[in-house]
N, C-alpha and C positions, 0 to 999 in steps of 0.2 A: 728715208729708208729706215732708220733708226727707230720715227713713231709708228711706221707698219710693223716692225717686227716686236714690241711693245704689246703692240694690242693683239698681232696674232697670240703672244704668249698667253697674255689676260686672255684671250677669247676661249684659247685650249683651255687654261687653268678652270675656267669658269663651268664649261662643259663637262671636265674630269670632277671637279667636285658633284655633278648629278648622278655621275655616271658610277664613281666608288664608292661601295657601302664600306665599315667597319664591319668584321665581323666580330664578335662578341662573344666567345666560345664561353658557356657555364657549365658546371656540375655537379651533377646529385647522381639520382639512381632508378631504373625504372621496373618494373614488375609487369606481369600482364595480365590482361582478363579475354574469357572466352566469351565465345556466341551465346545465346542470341544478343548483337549489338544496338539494339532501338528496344525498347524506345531510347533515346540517348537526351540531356539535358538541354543541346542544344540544337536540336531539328526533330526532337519528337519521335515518331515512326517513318522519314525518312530514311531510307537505305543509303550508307554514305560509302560503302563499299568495305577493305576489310583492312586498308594500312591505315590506319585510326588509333587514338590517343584518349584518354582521360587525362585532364587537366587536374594536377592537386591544387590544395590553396596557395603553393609558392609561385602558381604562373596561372590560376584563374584568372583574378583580374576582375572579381565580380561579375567573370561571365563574359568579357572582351577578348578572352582567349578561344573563343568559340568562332572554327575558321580558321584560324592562325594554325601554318604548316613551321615543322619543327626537323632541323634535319638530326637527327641521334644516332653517338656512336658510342658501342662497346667499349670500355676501356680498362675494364677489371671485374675479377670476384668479389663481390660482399660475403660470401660465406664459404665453406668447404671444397666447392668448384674448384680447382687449379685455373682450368683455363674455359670460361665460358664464350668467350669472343670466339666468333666462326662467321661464315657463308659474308655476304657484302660489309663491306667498311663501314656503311653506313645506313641509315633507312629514313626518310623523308614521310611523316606524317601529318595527317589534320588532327587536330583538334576536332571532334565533337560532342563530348559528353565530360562529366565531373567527376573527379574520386573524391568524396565527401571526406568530410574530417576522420583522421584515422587513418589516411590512405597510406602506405607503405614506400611509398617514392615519392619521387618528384614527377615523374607520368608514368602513365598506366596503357601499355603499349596493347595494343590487340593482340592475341597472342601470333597472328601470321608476322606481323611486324617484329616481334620479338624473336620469333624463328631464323629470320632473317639475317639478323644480326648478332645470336646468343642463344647456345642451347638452354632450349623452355628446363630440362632439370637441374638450370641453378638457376631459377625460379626468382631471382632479382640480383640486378648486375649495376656496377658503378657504369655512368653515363660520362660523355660530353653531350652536349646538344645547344643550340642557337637557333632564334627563329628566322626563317626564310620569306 
């Protein structure tokens, strides 16, 4: 009885390790860009629809970040704003295109995505965000 309840443990344990990720909360900042979204870096003249992302160089990845869904939330003013966090906790985006060198955050929310989560007139906002 002893060696069953053993290996049921190990069996659970085994399974709980596939089964729980670590989540891995980081922070920067994001800003937004408008329409028209294609051609985008990473699908061309694909229509990827409009909760979409520009990747900067801190989570391109040479281009491996293309695809990769991000979930980002509000967590402050970068500038004048008082209080720019509003409407969902949160917003869940793809990756599909680049904000080249120069780029003003850490991603580059579509501006719907950004609506979402932070009024567009404080026009870039401290983030948390992790990939999904």
């Amino acid at each position: 009885m002893a060696k069953l309840s053993i290996l049921l443990c190990i069996a659970i344990a085994f399974m709980l390790s596939f089964t729980l990720k670590e989540v891995v909360a980081h922070t920067g900042t994001a800003t937004f860009y408008t329409p028209p979204y294609v051609p985008s870096a990473c699908n061309g003249y694909q229509h990827d629809g409009v909760v979409i992302a520009a990747a900067s160089d801190a989570i391109w990845d040479d281009g491996a970040a293309c695809g990769r869904k991000y979930k980002v939330k509000c967590t402050g003013a970068t500038n004048q704003s008082p209080h720019p966090c509003r409407g969902k906790k949160y917003v869940v985006v793809k990756v599909v295109d680049y904000c080249p060198s120069g780029c003003e955050s850490t991603i580059d929310l579509s501006q719907e995505a950004f609506a979402s989560i932070a009024d567009p007139d404080a026009g870039k906002i401290k983030i948390s965000f992790h990939q999904v």
